[in-house]
VEXGUKOL-240770 format. One line per field, with one value per residue (C-alpha): residue number from 1; x, y, z; residue in three letters. Coordinates in Angstrom, 1 decimal, decimal comma, always signed. Layout:
<recs>
num = c(NUM ...)
px = c(X ...)
py = c(Y ...)
pz = c(Z ...)
residu = c(ALA ...)
</recs>
This chain:
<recs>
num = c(1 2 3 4 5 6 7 8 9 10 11 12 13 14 15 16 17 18 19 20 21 22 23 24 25 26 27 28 29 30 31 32 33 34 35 36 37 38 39 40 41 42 43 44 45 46 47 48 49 50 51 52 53 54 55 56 57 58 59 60 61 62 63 64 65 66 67 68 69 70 71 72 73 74 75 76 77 78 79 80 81 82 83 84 85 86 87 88 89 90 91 92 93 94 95 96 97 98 99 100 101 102 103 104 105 106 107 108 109 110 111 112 113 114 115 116 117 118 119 120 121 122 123 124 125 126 127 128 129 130 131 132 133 134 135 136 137 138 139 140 141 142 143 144 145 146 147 148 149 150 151 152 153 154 155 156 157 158 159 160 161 162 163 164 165 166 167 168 169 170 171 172 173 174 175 176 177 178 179 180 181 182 183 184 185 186 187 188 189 190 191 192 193 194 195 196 197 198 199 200 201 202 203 204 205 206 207 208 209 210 211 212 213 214 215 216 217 218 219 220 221 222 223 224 225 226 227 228 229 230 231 232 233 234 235 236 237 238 239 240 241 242 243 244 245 246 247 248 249 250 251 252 253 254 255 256 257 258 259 260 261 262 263 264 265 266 267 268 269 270 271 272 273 274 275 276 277 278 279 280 281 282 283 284 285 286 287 288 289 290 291 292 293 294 295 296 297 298 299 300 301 302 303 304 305 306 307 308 309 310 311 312 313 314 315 316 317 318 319 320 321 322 323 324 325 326 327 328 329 330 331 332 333 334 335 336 337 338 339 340 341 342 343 344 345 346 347 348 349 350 351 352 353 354 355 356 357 358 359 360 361 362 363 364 365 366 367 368 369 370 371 372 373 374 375 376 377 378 379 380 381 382 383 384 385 386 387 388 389 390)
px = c(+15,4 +14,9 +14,3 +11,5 +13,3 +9,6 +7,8 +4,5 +1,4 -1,4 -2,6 -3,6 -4,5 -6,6 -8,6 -8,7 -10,7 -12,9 -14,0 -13,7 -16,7 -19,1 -18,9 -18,6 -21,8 -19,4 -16,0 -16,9 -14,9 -17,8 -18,0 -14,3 -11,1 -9,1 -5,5 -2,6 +0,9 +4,3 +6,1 +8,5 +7,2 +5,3 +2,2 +3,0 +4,6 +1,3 -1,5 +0,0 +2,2 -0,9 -4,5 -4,4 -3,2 -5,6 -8,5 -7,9 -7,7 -11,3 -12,2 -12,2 -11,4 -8,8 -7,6 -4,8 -3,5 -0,8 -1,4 +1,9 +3,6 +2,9 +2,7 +2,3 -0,8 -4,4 -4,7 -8,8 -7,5 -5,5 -8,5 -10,5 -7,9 -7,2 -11,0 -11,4 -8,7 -9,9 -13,4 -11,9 -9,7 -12,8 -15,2 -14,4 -13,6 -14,9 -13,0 -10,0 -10,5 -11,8 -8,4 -6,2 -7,9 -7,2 -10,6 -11,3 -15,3 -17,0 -20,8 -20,4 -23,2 -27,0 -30,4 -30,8 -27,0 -25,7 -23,7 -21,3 -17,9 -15,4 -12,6 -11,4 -14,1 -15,0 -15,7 -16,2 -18,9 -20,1 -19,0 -19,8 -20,0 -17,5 -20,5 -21,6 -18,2 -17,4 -21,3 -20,6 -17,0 -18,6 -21,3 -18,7 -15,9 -17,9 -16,7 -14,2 -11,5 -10,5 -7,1 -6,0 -2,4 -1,6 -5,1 -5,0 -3,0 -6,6 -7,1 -4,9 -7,1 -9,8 -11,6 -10,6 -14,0 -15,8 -14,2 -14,7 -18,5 -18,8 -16,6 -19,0 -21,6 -20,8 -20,4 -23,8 -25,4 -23,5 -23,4 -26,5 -26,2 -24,5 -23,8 -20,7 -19,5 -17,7 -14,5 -12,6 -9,6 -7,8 -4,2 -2,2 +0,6 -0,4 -3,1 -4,4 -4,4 -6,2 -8,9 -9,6 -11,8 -13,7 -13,4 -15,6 -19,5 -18,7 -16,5 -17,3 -16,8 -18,1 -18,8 -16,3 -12,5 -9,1 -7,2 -3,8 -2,3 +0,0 +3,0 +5,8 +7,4 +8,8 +7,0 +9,1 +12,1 +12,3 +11,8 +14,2 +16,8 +16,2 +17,4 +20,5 +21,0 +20,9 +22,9 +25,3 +26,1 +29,4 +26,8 +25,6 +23,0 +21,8 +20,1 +16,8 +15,9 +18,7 +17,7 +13,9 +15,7 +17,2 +14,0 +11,9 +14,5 +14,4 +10,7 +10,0 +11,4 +12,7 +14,6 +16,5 +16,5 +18,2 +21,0 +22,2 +22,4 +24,4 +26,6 +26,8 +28,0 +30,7 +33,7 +35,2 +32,4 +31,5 +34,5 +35,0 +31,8 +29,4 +26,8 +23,9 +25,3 +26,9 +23,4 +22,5 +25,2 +24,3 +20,3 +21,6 +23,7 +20,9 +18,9 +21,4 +22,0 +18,2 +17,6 +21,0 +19,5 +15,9 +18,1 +20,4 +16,9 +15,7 +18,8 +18,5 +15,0 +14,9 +13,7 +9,9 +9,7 +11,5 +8,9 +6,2 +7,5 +8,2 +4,8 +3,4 +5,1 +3,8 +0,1 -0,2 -3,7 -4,8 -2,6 -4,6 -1,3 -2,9 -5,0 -4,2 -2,3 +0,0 +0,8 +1,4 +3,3 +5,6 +5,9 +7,3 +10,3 +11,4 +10,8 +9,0 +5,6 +5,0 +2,1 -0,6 +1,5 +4,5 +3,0 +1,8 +5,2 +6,8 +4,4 +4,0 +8,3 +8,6 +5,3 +7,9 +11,0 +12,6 +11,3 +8,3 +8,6 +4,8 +1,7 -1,7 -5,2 -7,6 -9,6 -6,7 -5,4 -1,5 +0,8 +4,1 +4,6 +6,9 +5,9 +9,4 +10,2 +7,6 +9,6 +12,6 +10,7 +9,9 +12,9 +14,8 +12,0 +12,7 +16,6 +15,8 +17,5 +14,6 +15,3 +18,0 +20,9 +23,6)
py = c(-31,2 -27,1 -24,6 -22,8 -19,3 -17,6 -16,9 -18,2 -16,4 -19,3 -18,3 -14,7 -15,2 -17,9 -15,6 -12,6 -14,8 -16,6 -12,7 -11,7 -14,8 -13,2 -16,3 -14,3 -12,4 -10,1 -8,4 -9,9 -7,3 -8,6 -4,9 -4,6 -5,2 -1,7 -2,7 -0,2 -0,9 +0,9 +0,6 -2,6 -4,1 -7,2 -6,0 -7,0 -10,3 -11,0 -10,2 -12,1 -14,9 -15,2 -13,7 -14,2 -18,0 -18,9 -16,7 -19,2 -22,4 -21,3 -21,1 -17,6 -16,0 -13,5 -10,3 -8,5 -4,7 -3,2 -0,1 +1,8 -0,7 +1,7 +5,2 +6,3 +4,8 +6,3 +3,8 +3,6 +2,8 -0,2 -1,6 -1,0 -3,2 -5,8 -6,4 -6,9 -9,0 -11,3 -11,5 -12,5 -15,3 -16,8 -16,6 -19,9 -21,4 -18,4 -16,1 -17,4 -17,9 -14,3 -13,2 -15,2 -13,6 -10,3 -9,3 -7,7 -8,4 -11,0 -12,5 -13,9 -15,1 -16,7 -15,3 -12,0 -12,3 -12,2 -9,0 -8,6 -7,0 -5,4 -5,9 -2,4 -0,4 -1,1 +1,7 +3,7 +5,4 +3,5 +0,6 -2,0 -0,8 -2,1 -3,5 -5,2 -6,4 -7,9 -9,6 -11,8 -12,2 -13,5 -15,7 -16,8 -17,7 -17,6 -15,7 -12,9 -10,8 -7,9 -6,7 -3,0 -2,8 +0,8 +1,2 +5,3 +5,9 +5,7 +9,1 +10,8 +10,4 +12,6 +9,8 +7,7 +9,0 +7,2 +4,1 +3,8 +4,6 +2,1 -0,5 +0,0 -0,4 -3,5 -4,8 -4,0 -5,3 -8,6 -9,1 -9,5 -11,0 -14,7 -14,6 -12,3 -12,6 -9,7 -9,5 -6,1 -5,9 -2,8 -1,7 +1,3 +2,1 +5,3 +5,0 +8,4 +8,5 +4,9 +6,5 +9,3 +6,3 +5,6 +8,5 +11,8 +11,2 +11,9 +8,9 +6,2 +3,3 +5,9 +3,9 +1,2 +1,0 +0,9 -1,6 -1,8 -5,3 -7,4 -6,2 -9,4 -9,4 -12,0 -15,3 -13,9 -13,4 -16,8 -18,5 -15,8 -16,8 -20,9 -20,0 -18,6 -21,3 -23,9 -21,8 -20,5 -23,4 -21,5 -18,6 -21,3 -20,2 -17,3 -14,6 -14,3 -10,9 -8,7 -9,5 -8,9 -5,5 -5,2 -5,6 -3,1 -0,5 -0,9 -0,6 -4,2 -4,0 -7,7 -6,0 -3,6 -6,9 -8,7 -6,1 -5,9 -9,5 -9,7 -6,8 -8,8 -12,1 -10,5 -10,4 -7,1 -5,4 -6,4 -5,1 -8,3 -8,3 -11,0 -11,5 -10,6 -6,7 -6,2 -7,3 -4,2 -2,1 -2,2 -1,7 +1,5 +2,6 +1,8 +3,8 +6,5 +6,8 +6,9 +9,6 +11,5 +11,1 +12,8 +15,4 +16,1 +15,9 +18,6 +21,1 +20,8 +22,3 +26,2 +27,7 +28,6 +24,7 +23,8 +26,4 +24,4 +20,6 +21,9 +23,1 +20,2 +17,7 +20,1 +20,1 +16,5 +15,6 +18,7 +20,7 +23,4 +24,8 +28,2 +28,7 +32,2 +29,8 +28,3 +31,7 +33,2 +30,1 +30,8 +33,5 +33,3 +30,9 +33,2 +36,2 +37,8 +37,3 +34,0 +34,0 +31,4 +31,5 +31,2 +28,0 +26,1 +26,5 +25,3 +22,4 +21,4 +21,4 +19,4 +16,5 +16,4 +15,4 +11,9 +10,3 +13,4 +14,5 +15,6 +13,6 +15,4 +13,8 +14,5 +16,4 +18,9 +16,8 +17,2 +14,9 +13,4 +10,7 +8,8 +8,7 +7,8 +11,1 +12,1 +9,6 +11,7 +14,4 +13,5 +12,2 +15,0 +16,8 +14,6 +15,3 +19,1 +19,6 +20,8 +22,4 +20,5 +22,9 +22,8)
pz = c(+0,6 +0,2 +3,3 +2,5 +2,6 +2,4 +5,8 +5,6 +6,9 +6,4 +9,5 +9,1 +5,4 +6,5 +8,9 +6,4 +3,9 +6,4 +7,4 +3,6 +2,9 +5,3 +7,6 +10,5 +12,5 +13,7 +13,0 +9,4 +6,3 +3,5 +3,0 +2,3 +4,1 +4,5 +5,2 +6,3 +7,1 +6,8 +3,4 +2,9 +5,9 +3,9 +3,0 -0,5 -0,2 +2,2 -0,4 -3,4 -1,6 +1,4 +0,6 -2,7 -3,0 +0,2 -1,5 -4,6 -2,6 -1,8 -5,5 -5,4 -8,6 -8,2 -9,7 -7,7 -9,0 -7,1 -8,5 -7,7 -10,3 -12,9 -11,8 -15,5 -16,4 -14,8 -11,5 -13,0 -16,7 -14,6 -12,8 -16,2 -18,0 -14,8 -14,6 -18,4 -18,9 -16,1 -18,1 -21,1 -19,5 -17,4 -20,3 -21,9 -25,1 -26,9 -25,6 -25,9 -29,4 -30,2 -27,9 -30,3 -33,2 -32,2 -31,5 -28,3 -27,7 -26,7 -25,6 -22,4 -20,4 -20,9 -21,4 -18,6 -18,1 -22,4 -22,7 -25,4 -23,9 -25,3 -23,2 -23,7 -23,2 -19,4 -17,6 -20,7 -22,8 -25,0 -23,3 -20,1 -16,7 -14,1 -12,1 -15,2 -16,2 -12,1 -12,2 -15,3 -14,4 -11,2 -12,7 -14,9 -12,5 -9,3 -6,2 -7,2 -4,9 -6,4 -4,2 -5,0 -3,3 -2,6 -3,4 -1,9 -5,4 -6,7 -5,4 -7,4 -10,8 -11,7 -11,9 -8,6 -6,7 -9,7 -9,9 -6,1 -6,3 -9,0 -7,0 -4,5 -6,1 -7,6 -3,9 -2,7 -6,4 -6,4 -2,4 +0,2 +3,8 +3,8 +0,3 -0,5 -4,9 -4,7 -1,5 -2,2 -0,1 -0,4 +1,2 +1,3 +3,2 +4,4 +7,0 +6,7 +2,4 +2,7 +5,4 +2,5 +1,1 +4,1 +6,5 +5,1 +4,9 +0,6 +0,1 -1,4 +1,4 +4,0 +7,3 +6,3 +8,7 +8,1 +10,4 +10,7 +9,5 +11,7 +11,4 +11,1 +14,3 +17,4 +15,2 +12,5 +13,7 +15,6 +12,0 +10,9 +13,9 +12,8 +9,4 +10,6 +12,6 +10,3 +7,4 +9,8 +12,5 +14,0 +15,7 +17,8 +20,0 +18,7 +21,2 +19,2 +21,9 +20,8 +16,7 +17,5 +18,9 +15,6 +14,0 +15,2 +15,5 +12,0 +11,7 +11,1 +8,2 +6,4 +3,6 +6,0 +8,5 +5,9 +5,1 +8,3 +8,7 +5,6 +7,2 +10,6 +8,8 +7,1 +9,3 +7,8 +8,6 +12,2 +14,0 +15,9 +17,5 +18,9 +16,0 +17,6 +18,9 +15,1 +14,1 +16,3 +15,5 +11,5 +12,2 +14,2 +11,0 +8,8 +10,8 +11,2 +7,2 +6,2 +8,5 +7,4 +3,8 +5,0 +6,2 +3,0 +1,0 +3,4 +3,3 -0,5 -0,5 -1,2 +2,0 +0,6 +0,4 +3,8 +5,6 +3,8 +4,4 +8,1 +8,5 +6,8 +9,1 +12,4 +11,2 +9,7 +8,2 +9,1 +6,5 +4,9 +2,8 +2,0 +4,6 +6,7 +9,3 +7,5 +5,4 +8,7 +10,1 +6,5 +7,1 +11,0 +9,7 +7,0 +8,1 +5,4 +3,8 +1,5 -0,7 -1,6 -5,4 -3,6 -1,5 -4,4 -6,6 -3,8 -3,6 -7,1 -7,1 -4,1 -6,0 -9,0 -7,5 -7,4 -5,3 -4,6 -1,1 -1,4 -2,8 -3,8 -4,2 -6,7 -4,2 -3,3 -0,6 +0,2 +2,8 +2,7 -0,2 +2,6 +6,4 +6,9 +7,0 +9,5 +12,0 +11,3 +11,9 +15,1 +16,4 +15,5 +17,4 +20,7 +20,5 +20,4 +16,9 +14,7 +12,5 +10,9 +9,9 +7,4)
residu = c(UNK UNK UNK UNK UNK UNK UNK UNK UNK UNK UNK UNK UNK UNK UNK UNK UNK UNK UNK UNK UNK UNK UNK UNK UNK UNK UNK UNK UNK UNK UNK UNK UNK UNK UNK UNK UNK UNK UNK UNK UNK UNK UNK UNK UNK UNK UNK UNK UNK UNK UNK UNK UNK UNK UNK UNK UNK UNK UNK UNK UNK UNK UNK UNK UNK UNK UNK UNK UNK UNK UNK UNK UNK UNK UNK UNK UNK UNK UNK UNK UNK UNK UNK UNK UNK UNK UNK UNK UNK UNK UNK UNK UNK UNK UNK UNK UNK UNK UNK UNK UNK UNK UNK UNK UNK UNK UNK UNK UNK UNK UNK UNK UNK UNK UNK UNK UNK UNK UNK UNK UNK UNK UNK UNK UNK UNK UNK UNK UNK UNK UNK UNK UNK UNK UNK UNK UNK UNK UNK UNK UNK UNK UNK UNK UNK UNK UNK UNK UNK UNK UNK UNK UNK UNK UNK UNK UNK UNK UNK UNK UNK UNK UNK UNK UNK UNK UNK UNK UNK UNK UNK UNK UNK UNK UNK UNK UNK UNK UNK UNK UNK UNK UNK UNK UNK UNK UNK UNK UNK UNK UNK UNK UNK UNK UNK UNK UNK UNK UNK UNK UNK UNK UNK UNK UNK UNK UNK UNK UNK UNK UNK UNK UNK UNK UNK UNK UNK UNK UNK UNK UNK UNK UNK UNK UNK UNK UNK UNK UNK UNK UNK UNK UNK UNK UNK UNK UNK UNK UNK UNK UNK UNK UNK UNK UNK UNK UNK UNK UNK UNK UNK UNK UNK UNK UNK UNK UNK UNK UNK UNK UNK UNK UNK UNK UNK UNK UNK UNK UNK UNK UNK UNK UNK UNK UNK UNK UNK UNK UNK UNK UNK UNK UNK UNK UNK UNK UNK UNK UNK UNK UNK UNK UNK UNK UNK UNK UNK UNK UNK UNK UNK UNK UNK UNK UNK UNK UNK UNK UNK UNK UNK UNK UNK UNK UNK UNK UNK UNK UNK UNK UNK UNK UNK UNK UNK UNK UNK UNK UNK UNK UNK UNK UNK UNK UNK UNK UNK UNK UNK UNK UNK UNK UNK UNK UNK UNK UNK UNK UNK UNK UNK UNK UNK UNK UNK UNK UNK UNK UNK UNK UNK UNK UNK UNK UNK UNK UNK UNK UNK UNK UNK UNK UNK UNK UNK UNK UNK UNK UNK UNK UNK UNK UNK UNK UNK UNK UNK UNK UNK UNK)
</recs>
């Protein structure tokens, strides 16, 4: 007999897809479910370990993208590609054969609903239109999900306001009241890039709203706690308070969780200390060292681009980098004018670092590529040493 080292979420993937179906009068997501939660915090795991496996016990066709698994390819070209190779593997015998020939179209359908594909071409001219591609997949395969993970990367293409428009339009072609074909679930881990899809009156899921997702937390780390019991039968009782501490001091965070539990079992590490306070002592270290890295990251910056992270992190969603504000507030910190030239070196340097401390939508849009930062920021702001200094 195994131990399931996985924690399962049956429970809340279960919900999502009842609300998902259009089951539900109320609080129902058939228009799309908008999901935002902190980076490494599960969101991942959730969708293809949760949704997606309870989504296909339903018979639900479907086609999951995380679309920050290849920053180098267009985030459109990957849904193009993701949708068309979902087609080709639902469209029967045919298909399959035409796929092991090396030939990329296919007729799939009957009568009104015969369109030749080729699987390539989606989204392009000439070519099939992603509505026209998701309704025969549908008819083909029945319901489809289509689950874009980090899906506010879609906004940095050119073309991200398009593919949108056209997703939702397939939603309100394929869907009507009790009888949802198309679910589109869509997470980000930025709250305020994933509202850029739903927010202004001009986007294309206008009206629709982001909702934060459960974040794991005490269910979790009582599972987490029984684990350690059973691995680790010398803690004894283990004081599952103090690790639930741990855990959110870490930001709920199971990767970071795990490390310092590694760190707490190893008895050169934990200075002699009860598990459950080294277990605290190493999230505090963990804590301490990401933020000392947000700092070295900051003092390497040339001072044009620390007066324009600084005021970035100060005016939050509202940053209008060369707007006469933020020139001015430049201009305050380093005592000498900065121009709009000057801003958007600085800008473009800090969007091609490794990691990039800056991310840009197609629309002109800038904000921090990692809100871990931001709570630096701020708790460097509650101590009263902000700026940080060499």
């Amino acid at each position: 007999m195994t131990t399931d080292l996985r924690f399962p979420r049956s429970e809340l993937a279960g919900e999502m897809v009842v609300s998902l179906s259009g089951r539900l009068k109320w609080n129902s997501d058939a228009d799309g479910l908008f999901l935002a939660a902190p980076r490494r915090t599960g969101k991942s795991t959730f969708l293809r370990n949760d949704l997606k496996p309870a989504l296909e016990a339903e018979g639900v066709e479907v086609i999951y993208l995380d679309l920050w698994a290849n920053l180098q390819v267009d985030p459109t070209d990957q849904i193009y590609t993701a949708v068309g190779r979902a087609l080709m593997a639902s469209a029967g015998v045919i298909a399959r054969l035409a796929e092991r020939a090396g030939l990329d179209k296919v007729k799939v359908g009957a009568g009104g609903s015969s369109l030749e594909f080729d699987a390539t071409k989606i989204g392009r001219m000439p070519g099939s239109s992603l509505t026209d591609a998701l309704r025969v997949l549908s008819e083909s395969a029945g319901k489809v999900a289509l689950i874009l993970d980090e899906a506010q990367h879609l906004l940095v293409s050119d073309r991200g306001d398009d593919v949108a428009r056209e997703l939702k339009a397939a939603r309100d072609t394929l869907n009507s009241p009790g009888d949802v074909s198309l679910m589109l679930v869509m997470s980000g881990s930025d709250r305020d890039k994933l509202g850029r899809l739903t927010n202004a009156k001009s986007a294309a899921f206008y009206g629709s709203r982001v909702r934060p997702m459960p974040l794991l937390d005490d269910d979790y780390v009582h599972w987490m706690c029984g684990l350690l019991a059973k691995s680790n039968p010398a803690l004894g009782g283990i004081d599952a308070t103090k690790i639930l501490a741990a855990f959110r001091m870490l930001g709920n965070r199971p990767k970071e969780m795990d490390a310092a539990i590694s760190n707490a079992l190893n008895p050169r590490l934990n200075a002699g200390l009860a598990f459950e306070d080294a277990v605290l002592e190493e999230a505090s270290r963990l804590v301490a060292a990401e933020h000392a890295r947000y700092r070295d990251t900051f003092l390497a910056l040339t001072d044009v681009q620390q007066a324009v992270l600084a005021c970035l992190l100060e005016a939050g969603d509202t940053f209008a980098p060369f707007g006469a504000s933020a020139l001015s507030a430049y201009s305050d910190v380093l005592g000498r004018p900065v121009s709009a030239s000057a801003a958007q070196v600085a800008l473009n340097a800090m969007r091609e670092m490794t990691p990039p401390l800056i991310w840009k939508s197609n629309r002109g849009e800038y904000a921090l590529d990692d809100l871990g930062m931001e709570t630096w920021h701020q708790q460097k702001k509650q101590d009263g040493r902000w700026p940080p200094r060499a």
